[in-house]
N, C-alpha and C positions, 0 to 999 in steps of 0.2 A: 371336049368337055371334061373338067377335070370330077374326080371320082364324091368330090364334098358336090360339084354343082349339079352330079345325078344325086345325089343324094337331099338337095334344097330342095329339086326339081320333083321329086317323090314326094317330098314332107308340103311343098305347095300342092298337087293332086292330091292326095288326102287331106287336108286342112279343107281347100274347096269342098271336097266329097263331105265330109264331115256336117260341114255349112250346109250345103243344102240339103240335106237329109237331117236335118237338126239333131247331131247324133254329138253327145256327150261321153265323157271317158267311159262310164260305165256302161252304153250302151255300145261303145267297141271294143271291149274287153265280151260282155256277151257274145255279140256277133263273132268275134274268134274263138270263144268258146264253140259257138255253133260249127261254126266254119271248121274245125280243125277234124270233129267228130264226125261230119259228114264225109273229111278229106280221108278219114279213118272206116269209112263206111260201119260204123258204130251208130246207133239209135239213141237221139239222147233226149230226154224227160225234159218236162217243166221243175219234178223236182231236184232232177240234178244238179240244175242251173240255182236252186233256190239255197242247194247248199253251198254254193260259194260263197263259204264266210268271207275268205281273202279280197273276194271282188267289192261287196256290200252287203247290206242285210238282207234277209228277208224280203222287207217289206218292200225297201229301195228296189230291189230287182223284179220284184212282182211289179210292181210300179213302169219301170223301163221296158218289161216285157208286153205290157199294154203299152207303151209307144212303142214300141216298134212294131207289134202285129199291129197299130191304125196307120203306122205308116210306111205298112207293105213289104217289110223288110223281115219279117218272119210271117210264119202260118203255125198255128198247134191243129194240131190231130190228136183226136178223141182215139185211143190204143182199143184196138179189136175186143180186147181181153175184159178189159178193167176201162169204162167210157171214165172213169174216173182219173186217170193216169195219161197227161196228154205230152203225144209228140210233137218235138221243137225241128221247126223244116227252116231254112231258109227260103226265100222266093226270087221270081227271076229277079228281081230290081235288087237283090242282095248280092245275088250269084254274077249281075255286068257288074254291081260296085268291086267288087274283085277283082273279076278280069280288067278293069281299068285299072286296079290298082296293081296289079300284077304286070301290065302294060308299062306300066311307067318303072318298073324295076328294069324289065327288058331294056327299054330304049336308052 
């Protein structure tokens, strides 16, 4: 297998993954925001995520972050400190959508 047909072979498992998780650019642009901060073991906010002007706005990303907690792809946690200030988790059905996509770089 030449090195463009792993690389179709990757962009075809994501594109599926993407479909059936009805996940749009900017809700995988979050999810690696999530994912990197985790892979950093860094704690990261709702509002951190709120300030990615670069990504969308505001209200765009308050928006995507309610679909993806209704579809299981993040959890927020209410911060010990401040119930006010909520942490952004991934969940398991986030944490296989990787390791499949991580699989298919492998092979």
């Amino acid at each position: 297998m030449t090195e463009l047909s792993k690389y179709f072979k990757y962009l075809a498992i994501l594109e599926k993954s993407n479909r059936q998780l009805d996940l749009n650019n900017t809700d995988v642009l979050i999810l690696n925001t999530i994912a990197k901060a985790e892979d950093a073991r860094r704690t990261l906010y709702v509002k951190d995520l709120l300030s990615l002007k670069e990504v969308a706005s505001q209200a765009t990303i308050h928006g995507r972050l309610k679909h993806l907690v209704n579809s299981k792809l993040i959890m927020l946690k209410a911060n010990k400190d401040d119930g006010r200030v909520k942490e952004v988790k991934l969940t398991k059905l986030a944490h296989q959508r990787y390791k499949t996509l991580s699989k298919a770089i492998e092979d």
